[in-house]
The first five atom37 places (N, CA, C, CB, O) and aatype in JSON, in Angstrom:
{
  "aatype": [20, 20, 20, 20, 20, 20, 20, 20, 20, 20, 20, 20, 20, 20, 20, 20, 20, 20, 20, 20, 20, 20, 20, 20, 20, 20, 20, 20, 20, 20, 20, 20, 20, 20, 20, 20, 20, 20, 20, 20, 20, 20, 20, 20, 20, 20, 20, 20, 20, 20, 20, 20, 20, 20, 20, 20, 20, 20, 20, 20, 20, 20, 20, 20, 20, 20, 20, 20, 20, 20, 20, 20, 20, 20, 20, 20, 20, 20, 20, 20, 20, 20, 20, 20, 20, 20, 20, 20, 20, 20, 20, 20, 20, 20, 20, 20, 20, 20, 20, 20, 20, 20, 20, 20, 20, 20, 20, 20, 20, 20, 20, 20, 20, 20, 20, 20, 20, 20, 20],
  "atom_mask": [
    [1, 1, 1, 1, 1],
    [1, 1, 1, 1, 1],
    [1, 1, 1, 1, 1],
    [1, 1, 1, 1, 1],
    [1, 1, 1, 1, 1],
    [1, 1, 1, 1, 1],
    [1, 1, 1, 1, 1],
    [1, 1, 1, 1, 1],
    [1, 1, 1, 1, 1],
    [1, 1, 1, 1, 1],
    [1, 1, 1, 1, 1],
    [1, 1, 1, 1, 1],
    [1, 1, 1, 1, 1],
    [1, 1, 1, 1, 1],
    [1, 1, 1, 1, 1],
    [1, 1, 1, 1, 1],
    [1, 1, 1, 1, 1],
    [1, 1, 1, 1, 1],
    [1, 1, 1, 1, 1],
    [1, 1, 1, 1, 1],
    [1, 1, 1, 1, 1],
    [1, 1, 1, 1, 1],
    [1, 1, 1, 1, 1],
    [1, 1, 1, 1, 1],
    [1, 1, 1, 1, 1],
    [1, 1, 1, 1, 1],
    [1, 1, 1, 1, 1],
    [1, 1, 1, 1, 1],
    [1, 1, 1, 1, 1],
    [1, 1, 1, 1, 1],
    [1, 1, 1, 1, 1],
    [1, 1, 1, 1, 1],
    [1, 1, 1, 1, 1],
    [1, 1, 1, 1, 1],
    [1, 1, 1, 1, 1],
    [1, 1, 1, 1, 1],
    [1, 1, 1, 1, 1],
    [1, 1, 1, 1, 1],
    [1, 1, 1, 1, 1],
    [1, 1, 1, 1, 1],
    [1, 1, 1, 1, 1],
    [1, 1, 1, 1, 1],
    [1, 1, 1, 1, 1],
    [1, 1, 1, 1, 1],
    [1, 1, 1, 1, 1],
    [1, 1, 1, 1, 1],
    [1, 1, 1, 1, 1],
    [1, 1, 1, 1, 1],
    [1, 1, 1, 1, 1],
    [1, 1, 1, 1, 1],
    [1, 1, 1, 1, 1],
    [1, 1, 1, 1, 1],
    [1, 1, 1, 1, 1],
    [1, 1, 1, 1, 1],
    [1, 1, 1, 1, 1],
    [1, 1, 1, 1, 1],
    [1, 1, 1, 1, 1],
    [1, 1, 1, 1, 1],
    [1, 1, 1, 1, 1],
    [1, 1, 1, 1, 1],
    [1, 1, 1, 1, 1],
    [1, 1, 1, 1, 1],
    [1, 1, 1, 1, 1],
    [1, 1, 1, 1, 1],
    [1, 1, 1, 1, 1],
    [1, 1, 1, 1, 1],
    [1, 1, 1, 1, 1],
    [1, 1, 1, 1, 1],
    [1, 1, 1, 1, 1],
    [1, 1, 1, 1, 1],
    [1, 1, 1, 1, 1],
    [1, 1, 1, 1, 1],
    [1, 1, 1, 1, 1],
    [1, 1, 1, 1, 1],
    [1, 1, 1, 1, 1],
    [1, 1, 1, 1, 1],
    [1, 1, 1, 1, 1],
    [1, 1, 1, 1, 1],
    [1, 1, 1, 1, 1],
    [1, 1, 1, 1, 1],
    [1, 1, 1, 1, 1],
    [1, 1, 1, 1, 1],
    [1, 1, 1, 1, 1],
    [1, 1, 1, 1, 1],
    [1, 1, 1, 1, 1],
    [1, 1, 1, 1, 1],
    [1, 1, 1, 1, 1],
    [1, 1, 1, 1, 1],
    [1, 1, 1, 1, 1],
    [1, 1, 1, 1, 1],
    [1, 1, 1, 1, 1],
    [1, 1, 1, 1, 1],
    [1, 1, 1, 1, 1],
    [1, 1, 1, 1, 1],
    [1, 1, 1, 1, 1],
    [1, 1, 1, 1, 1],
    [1, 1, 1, 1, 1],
    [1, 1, 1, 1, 1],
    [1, 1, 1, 1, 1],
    [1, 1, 1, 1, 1],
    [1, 1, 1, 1, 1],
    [1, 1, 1, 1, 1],
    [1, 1, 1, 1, 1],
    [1, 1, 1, 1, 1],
    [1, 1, 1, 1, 1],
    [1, 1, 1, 1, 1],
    [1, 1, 1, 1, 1],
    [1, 1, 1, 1, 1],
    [1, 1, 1, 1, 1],
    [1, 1, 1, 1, 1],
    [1, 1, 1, 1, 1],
    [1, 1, 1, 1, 1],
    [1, 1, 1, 1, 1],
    [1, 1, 1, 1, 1],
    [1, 1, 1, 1, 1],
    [1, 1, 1, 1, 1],
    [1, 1, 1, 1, 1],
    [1, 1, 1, 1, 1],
    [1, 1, 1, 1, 1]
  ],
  "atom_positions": [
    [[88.97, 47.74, 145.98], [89.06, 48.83, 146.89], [90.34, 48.71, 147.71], [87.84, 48.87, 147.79], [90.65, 47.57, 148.03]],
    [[91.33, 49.94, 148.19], [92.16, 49.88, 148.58], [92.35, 49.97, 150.06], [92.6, 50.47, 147.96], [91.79, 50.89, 150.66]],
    [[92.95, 49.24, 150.6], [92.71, 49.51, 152.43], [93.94, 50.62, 152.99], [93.0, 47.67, 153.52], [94.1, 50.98, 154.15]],
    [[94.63, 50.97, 151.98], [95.85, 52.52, 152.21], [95.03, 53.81, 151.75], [97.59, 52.49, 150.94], [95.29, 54.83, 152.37]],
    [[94.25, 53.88, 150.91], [93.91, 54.88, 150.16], [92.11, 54.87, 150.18], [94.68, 54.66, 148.68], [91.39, 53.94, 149.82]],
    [[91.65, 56.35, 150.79], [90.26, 55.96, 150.72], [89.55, 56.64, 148.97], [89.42, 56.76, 152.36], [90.14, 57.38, 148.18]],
    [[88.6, 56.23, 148.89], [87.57, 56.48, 147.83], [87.37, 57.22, 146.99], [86.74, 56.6, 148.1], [86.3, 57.81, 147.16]],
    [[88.08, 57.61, 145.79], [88.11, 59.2, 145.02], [86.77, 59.49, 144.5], [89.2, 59.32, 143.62], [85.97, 58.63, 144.15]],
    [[86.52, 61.12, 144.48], [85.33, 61.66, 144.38], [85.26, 61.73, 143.34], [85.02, 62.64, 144.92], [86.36, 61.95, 142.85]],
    [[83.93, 61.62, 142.12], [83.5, 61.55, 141.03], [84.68, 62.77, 140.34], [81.81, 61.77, 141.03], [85.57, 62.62, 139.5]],
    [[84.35, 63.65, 140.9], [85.34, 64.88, 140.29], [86.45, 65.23, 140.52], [85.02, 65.92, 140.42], [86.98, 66.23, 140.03]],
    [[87.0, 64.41, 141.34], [88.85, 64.06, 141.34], [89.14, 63.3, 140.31], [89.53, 63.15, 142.66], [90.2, 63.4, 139.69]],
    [[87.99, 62.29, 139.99], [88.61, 61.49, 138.9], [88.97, 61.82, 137.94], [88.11, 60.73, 138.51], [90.08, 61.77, 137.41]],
    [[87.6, 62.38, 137.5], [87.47, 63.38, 136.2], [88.48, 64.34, 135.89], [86.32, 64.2, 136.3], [88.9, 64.44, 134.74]],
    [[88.92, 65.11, 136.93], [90.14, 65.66, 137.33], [91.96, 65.17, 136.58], [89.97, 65.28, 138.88], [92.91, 65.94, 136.43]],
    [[91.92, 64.21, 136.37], [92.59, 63.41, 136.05], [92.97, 63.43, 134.53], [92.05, 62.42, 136.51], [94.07, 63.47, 133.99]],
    [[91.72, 63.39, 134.02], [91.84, 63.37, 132.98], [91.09, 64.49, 132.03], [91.63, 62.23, 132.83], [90.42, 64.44, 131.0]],
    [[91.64, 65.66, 133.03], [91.22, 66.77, 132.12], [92.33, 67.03, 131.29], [90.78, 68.05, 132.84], [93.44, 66.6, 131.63]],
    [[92.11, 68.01, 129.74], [93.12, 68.28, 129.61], [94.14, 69.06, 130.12], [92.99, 68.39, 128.98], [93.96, 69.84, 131.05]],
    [[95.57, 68.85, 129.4], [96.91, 69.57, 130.15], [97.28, 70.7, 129.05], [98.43, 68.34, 130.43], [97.04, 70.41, 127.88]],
    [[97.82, 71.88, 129.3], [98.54, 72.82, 128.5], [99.53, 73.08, 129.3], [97.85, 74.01, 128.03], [99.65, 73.68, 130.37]],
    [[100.54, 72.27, 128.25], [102.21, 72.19, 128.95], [102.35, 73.78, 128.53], [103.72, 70.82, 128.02], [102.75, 74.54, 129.42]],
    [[102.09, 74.28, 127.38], [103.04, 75.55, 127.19], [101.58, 76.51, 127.09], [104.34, 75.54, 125.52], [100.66, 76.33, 126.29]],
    [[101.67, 77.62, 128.22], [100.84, 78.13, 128.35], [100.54, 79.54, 127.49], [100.9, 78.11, 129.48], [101.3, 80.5, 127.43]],
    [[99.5, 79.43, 126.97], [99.65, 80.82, 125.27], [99.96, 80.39, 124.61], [100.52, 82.1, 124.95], [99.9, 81.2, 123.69]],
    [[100.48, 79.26, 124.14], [100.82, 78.47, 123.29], [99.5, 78.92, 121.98], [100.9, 76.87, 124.04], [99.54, 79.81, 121.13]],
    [[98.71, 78.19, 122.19], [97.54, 78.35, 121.49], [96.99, 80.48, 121.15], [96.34, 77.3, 122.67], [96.45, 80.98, 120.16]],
    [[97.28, 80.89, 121.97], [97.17, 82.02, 121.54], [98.02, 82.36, 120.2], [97.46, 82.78, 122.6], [97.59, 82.44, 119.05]],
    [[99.39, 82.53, 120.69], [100.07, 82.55, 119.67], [100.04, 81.63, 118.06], [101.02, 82.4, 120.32], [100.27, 82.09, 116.94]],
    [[99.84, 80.84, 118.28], [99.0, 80.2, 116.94], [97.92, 80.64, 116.62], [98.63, 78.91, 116.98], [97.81, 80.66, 115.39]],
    [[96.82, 81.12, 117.26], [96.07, 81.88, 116.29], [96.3, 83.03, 115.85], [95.05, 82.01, 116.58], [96.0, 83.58, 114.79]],
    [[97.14, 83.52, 117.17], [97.29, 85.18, 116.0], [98.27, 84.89, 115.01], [98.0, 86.84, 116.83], [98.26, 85.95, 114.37]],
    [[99.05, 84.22, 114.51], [100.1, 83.85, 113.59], [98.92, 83.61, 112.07], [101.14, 82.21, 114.29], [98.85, 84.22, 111.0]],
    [[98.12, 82.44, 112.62], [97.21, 82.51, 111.48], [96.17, 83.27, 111.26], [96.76, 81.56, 111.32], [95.12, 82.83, 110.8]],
    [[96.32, 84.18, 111.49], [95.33, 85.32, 111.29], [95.86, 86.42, 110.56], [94.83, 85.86, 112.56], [96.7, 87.28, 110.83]],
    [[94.92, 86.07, 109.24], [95.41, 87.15, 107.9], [95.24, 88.26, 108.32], [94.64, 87.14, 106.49], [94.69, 88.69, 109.34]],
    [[95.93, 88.91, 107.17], [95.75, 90.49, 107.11], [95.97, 90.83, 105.72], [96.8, 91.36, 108.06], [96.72, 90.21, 104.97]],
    [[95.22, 91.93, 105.37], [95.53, 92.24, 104.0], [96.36, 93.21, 103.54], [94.57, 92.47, 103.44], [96.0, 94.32, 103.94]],
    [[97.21, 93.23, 102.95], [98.32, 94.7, 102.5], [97.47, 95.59, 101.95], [99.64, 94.49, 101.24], [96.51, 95.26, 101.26]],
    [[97.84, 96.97, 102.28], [97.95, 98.33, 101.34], [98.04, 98.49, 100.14], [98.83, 98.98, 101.51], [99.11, 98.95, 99.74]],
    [[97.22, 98.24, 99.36], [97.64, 98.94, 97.64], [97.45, 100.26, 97.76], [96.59, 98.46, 96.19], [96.77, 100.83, 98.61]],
    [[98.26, 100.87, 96.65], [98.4, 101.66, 96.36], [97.37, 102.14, 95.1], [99.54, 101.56, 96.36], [97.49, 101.65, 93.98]],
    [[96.42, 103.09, 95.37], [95.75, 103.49, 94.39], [96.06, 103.9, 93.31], [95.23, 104.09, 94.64], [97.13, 104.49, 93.41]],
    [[95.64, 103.89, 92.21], [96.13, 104.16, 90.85], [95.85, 105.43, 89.96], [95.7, 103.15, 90.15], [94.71, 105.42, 89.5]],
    [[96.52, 106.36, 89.67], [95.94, 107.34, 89.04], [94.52, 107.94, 89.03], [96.17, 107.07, 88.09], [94.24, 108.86, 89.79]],
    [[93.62, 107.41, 88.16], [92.32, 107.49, 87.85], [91.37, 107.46, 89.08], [92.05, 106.44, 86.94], [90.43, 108.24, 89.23]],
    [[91.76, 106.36, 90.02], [91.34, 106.23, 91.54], [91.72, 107.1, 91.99], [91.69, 105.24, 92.33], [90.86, 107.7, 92.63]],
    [[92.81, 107.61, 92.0], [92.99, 108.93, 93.13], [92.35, 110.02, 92.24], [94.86, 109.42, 93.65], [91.53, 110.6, 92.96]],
    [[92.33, 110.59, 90.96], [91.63, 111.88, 90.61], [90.01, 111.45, 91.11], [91.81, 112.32, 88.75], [89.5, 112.41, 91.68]],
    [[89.53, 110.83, 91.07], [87.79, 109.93, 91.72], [87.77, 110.42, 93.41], [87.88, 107.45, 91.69], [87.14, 111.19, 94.14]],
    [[88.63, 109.67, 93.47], [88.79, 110.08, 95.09], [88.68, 111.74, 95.45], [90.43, 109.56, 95.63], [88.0, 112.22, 96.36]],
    [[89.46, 112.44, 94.58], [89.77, 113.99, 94.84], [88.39, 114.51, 94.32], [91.24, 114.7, 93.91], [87.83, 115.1, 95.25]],
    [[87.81, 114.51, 93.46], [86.45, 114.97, 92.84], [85.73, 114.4, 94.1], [85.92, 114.28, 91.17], [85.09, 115.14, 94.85]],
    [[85.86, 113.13, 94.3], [84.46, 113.25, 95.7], [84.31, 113.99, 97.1], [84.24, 111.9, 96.33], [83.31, 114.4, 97.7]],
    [[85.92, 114.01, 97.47], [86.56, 114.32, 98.44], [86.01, 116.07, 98.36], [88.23, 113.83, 98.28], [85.47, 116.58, 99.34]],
    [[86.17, 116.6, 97.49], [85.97, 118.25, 96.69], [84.51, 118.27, 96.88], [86.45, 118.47, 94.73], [84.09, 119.35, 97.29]],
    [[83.67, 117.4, 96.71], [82.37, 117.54, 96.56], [81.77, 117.8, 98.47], [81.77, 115.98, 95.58], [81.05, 118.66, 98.97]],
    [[82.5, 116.59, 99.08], [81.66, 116.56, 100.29], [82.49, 117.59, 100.83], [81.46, 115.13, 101.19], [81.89, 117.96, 101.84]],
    [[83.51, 118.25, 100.71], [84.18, 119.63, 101.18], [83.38, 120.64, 100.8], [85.57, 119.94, 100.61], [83.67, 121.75, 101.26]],
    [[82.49, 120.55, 100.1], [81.57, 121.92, 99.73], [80.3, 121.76, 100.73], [80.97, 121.97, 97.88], [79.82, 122.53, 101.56]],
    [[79.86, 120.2, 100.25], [78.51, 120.16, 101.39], [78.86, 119.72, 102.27], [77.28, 119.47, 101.2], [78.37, 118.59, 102.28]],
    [[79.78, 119.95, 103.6], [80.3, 119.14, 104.49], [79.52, 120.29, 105.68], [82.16, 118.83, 104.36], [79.9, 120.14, 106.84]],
    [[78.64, 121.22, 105.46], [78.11, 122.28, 106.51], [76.51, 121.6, 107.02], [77.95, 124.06, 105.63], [75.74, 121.73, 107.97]],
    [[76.58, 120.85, 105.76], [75.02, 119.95, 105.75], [75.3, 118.72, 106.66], [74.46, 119.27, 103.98], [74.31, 118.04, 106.96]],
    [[76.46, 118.36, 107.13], [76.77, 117.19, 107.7], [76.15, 115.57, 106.92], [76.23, 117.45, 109.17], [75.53, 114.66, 107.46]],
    [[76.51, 115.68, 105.73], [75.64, 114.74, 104.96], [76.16, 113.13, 105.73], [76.02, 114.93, 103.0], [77.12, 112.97, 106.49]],
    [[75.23, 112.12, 105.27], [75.44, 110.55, 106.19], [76.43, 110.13, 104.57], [73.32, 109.16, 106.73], [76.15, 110.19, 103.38]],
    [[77.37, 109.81, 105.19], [78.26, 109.07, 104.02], [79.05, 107.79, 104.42], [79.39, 110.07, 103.47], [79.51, 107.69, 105.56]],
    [[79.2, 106.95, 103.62], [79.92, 105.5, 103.93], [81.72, 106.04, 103.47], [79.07, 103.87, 102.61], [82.01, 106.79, 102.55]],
    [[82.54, 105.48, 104.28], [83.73, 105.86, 104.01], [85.06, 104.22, 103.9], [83.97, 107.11, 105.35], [85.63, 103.72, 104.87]],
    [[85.17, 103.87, 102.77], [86.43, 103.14, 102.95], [87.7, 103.12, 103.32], [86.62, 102.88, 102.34], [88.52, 104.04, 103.33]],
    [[87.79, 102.12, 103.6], [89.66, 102.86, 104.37], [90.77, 101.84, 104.93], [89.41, 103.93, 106.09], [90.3, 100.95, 105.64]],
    [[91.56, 101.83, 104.82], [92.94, 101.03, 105.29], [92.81, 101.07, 106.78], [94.51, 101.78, 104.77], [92.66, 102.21, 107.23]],
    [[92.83, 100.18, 107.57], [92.69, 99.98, 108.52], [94.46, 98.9, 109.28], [91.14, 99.4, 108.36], [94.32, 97.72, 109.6]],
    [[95.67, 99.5, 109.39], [96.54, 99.19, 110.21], [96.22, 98.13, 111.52], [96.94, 100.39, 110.56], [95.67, 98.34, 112.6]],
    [[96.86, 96.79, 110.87], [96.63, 96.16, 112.0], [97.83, 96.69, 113.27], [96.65, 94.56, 111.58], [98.94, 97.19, 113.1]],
    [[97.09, 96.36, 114.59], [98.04, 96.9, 116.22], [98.87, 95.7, 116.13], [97.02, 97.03, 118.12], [99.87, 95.85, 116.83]],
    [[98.83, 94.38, 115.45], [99.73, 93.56, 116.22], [100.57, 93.06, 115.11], [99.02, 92.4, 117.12], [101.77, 92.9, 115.31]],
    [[100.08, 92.82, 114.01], [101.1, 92.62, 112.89], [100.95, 93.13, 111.95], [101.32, 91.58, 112.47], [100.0, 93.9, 111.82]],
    [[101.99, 92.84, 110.76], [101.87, 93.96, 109.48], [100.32, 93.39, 108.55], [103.66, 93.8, 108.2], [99.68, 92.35, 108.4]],
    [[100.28, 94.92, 108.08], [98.98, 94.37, 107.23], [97.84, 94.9, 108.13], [98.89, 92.53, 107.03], [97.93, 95.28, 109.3]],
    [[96.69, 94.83, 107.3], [95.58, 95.42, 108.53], [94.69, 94.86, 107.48], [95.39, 97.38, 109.13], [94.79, 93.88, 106.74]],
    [[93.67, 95.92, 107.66], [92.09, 95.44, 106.95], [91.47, 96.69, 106.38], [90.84, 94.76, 108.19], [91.59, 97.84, 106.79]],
    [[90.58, 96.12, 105.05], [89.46, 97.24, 104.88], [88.34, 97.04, 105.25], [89.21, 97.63, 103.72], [87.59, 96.06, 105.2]],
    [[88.19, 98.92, 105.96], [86.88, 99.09, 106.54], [86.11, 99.7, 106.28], [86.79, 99.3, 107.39], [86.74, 100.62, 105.77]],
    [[84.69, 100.08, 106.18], [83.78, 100.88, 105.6], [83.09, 101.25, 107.0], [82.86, 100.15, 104.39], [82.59, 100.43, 107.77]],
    [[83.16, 102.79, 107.21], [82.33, 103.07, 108.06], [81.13, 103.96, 107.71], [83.0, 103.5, 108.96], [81.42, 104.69, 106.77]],
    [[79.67, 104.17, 108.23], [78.95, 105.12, 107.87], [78.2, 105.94, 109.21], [78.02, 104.49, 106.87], [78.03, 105.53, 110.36]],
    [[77.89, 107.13, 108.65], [77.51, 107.77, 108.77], [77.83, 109.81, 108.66], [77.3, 107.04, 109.47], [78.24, 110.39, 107.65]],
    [[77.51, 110.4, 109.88], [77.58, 111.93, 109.57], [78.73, 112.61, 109.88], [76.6, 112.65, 110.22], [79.27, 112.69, 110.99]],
    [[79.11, 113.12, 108.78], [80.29, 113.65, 108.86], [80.59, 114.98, 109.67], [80.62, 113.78, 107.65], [79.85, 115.94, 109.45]],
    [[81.5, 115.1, 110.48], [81.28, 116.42, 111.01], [82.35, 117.52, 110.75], [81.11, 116.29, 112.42], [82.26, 118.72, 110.98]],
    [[83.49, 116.75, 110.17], [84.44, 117.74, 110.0], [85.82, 117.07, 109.28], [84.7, 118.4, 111.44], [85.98, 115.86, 109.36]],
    [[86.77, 117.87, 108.62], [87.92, 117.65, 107.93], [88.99, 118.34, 108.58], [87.8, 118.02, 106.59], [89.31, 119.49, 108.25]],
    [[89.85, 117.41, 109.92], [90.53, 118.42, 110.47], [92.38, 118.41, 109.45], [90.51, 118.01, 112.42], [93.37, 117.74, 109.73]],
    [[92.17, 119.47, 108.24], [93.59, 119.07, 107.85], [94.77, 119.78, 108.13], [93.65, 118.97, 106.61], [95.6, 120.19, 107.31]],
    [[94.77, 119.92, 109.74], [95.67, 119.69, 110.23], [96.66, 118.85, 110.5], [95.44, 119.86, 110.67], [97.86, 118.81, 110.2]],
    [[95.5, 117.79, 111.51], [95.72, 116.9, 111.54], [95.67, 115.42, 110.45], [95.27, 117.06, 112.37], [95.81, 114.23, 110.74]],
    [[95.46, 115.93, 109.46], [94.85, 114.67, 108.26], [94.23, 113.98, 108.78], [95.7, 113.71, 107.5], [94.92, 113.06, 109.23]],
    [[92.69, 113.84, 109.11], [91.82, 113.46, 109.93], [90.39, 113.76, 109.16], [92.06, 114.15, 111.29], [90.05, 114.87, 108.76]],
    [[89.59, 112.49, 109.02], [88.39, 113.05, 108.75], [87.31, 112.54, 110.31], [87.86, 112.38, 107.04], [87.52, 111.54, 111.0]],
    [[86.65, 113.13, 110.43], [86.29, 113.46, 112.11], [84.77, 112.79, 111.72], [86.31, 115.58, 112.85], [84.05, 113.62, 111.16]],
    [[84.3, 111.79, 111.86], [82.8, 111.93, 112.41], [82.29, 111.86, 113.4], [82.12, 111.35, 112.08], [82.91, 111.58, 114.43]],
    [[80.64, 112.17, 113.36], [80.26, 112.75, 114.49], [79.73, 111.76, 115.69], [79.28, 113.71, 114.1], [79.3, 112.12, 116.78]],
    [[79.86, 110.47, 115.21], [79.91, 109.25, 116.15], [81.26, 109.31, 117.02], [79.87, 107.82, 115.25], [81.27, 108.72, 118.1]],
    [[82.42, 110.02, 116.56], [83.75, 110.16, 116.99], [84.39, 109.2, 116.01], [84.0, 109.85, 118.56], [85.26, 110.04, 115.82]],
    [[84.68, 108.41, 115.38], [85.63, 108.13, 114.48], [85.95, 108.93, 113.54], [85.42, 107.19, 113.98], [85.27, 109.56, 112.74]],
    [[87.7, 108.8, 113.82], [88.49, 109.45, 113.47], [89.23, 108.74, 112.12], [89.19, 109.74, 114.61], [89.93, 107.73, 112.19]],
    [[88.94, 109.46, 110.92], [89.77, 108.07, 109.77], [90.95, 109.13, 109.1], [88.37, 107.17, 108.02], [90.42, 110.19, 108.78]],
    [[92.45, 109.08, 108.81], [93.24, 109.46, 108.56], [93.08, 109.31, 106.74], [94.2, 108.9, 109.43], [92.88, 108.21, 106.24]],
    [[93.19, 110.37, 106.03], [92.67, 110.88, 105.21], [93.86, 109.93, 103.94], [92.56, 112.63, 105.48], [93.52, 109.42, 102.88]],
    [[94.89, 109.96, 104.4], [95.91, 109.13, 103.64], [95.16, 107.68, 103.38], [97.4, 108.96, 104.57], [95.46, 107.1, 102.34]],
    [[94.17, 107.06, 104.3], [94.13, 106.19, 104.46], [92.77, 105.86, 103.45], [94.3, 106.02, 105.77], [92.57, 104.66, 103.29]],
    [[92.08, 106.52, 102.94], [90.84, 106.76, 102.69], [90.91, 106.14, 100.82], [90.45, 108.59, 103.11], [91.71, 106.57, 99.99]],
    [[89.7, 104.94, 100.55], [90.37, 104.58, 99.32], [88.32, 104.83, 98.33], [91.47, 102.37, 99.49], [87.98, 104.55, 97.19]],
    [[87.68, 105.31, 99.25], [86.09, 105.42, 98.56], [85.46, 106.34, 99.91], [85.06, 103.47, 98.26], [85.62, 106.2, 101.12]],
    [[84.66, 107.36, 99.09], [83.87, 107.75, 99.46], [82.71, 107.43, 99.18], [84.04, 108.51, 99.41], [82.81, 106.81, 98.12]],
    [[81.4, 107.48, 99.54], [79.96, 107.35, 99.27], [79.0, 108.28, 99.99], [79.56, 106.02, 99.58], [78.57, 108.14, 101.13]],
    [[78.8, 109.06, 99.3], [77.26, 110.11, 100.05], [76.08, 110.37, 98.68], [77.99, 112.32, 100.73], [75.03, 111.0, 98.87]]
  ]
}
């Protein structure tokens, strides 16, 4: 025991030997670095006339608001590459104006982007 210095508290000690992060985000930035993403193919002939026949189909019954699963290219926000996504449910509209297919949950899927339909 020291007669300059009084008595450190259980959790000063501990204190001590917590860890240190010299470079702060450090660790962020390493995970988003390793964090895949998958590229864009490009559909192939036969896939896109498939695509257009289904696409044609739910454009006829699209007044019925039918529940359909939709695939799709999904653009990653932070680096190149993104993901595929499948969303489902009721469709409410084809705004092709905007190249937008609209459902009625509010997702919005850009029609370029669209690689399967399912209803």
């Amino acid at each position: 025991m020291s007669k300059n210095h009084r008595q450190m508290s259980m959790e000063m000690r501990a204190a001590q030997f917590a860890p240190f992060a010299a470079l702060t985000g450090y660790d962020a930035v390493i995970n988003e670095t390793a964090r895949l993403t998958d590229q864009q193919v490009e559909l192939e002939d036969y896939d896109n006339e498939r695509l257009n026949r289904k696409y044609a189909e739910l454009i006829e019954n699209i007044s019925e608001h039918p529940v359909i699963t939709v695939s799709y290219f999904k653009p990653d926000k932070h680096k190149g590459g993104g993901a595929y996504v499948s969303k489902t449910g009721h469709i409410k509209k084809v705004d092709t104006y905007e190249q937008l297919m609209l459902m009625e949950n509010g997702t919005a899927i850009p029609l370029a982007a669209i690689v399967d339909i399912v209803f």
